[in-house]
C-alpha positions in Angstrom: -34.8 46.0 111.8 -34.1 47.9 114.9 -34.3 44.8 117.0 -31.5 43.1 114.5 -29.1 46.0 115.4 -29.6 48.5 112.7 -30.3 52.3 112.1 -33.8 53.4 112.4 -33.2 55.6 109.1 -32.7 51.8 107.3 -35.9 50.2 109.2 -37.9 52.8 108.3 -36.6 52.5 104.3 -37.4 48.5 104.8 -40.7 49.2 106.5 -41.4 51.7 103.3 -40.5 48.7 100.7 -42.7 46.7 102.6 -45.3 48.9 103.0 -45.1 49.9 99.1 -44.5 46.3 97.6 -47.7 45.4 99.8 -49.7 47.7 98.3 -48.9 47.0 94.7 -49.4 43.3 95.3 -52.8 43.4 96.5 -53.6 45.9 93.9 -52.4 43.2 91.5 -54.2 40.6 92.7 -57.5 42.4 93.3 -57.2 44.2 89.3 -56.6 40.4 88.0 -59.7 39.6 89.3 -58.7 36.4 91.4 -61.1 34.9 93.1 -62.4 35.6 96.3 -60.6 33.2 98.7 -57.6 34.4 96.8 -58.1 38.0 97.4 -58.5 38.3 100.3 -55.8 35.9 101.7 -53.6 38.3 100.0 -55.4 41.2 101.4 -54.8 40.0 105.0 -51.4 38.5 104.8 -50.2 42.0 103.2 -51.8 43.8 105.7 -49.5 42.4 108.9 -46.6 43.3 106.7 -47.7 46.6 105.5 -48.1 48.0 109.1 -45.1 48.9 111.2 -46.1 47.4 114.7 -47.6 44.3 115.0 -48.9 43.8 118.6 -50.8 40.9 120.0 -53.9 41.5 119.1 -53.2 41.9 115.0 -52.0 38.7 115.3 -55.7 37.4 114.7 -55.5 38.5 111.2 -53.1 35.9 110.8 -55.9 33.2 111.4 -58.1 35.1 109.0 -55.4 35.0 106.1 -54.8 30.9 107.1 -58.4 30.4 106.5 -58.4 32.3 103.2 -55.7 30.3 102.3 -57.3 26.8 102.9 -60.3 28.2 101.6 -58.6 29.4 98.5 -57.5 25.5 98.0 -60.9 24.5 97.1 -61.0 21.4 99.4 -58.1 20.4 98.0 -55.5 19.0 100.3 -52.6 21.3 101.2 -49.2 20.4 99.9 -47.0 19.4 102.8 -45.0 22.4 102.3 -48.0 24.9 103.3 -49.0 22.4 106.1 -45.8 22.7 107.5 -45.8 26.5 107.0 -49.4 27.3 108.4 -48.5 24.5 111.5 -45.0 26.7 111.9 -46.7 30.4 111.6 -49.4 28.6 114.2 -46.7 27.7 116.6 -44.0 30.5 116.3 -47.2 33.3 116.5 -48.2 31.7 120.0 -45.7 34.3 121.8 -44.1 36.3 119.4 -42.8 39.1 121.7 -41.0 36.6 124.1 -39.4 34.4 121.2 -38.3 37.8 119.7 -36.7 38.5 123.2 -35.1 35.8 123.3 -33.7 35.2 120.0 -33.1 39.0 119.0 -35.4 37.5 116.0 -38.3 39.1 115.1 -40.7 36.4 114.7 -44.0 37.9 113.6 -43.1 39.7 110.5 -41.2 36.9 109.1 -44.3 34.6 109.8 -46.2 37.6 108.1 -43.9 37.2 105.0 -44.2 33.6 104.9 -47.8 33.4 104.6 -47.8 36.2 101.7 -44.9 34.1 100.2 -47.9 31.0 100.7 -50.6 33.5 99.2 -48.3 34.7 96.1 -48.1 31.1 95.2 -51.5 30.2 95.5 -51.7 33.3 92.9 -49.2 31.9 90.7 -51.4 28.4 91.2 -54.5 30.3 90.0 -53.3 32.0 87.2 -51.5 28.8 86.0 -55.2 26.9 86.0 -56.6 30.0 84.3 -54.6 29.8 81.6 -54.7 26.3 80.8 -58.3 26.4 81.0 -59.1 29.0 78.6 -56.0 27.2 76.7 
C-alpha cells in the first residue's frame, strides 16, 4: 500500500484485513475438514498474504502452495485458467522486488492473492463434489 502512494495508517488497516480474513479462511477450511492437499494449499497461500513483508526467501512457500494445489487436483488436469495462473505467479515471482521497482506494482502479494483466489476455488470445487456425493 505504501509503494502505491498511500498512508501507512491505511496499509497497516489493509495489512490487518488481510491478516484477519487469512486467518478465518484457513480456520474455515481446516474446521470443514477438507482434505489434505486442500488444507494445506490454503494454509500456505494465506500465509504469504497474512505476513506484512514478503522477502525473497518466503517466496518458496509459493512453490509449496503450487504443489498443494496440483496435488489437491487429484491427477486431474488443471483447467487452463489455473495453468495460466500458476505459469503467471511462476514468472512474475522470478524478481519481484525489481518488477515492483519498476512498475510501482507490488507484484508478490497480488501473486499471493491469486493463488488463495486459486485455493478458495478448489475449496468451492470440493465442497461442491461432497455434496453431490452424499446427495
Amino acid at each position: 500500500m505504501l509503494l502505491l502512494g498511500g498512508k501507512s495508517t491505511t496499509a497497516f488497516a489493509v495489512q490487518t484485513a488481510a491478516t484477519l480474513s487469512a486467518a478465518l479462511l484457513v480456520g474455515f477450511v481446516w474446521r470443514c475438514g477438507y482434505a489434505l492437499p486442500t488444507r494445506a494449499a490454503t494454509l500456505a497461500a494465506a500465509t504469504l498474504v497474512a505476513i506484512p513483508i514478503i522477502l525473497i526467501y518466503d517466496l518458496a512457500l509459493a512453490g509449496i502452495a503450487v504443489a498443494w494445489i496440483v496435488r489437491a487436483r487429484g491427477g486431474d488436469e488443471l483447467p487452463i485458467w489455473e495453468k495460466a495462473a500458476m505459469t503467471m505467479s511462476f514468472l512474475l515471482l522470478l524478481d519481484p522486488r525489481d518488477l515492483a521497482e519498476v512498475s510501482h506494482v507490488p507484484i508478490a502479494p497480488l501473486v499471493m492473492v491469486l493463488l488463495v483466489v486459486v485455493a478458495i476455488r478448489i475449496n468451492g470445487n470440493e465442497a461442491r463434489s461432497t455434496r453431490l456425493a452424499i446427495a
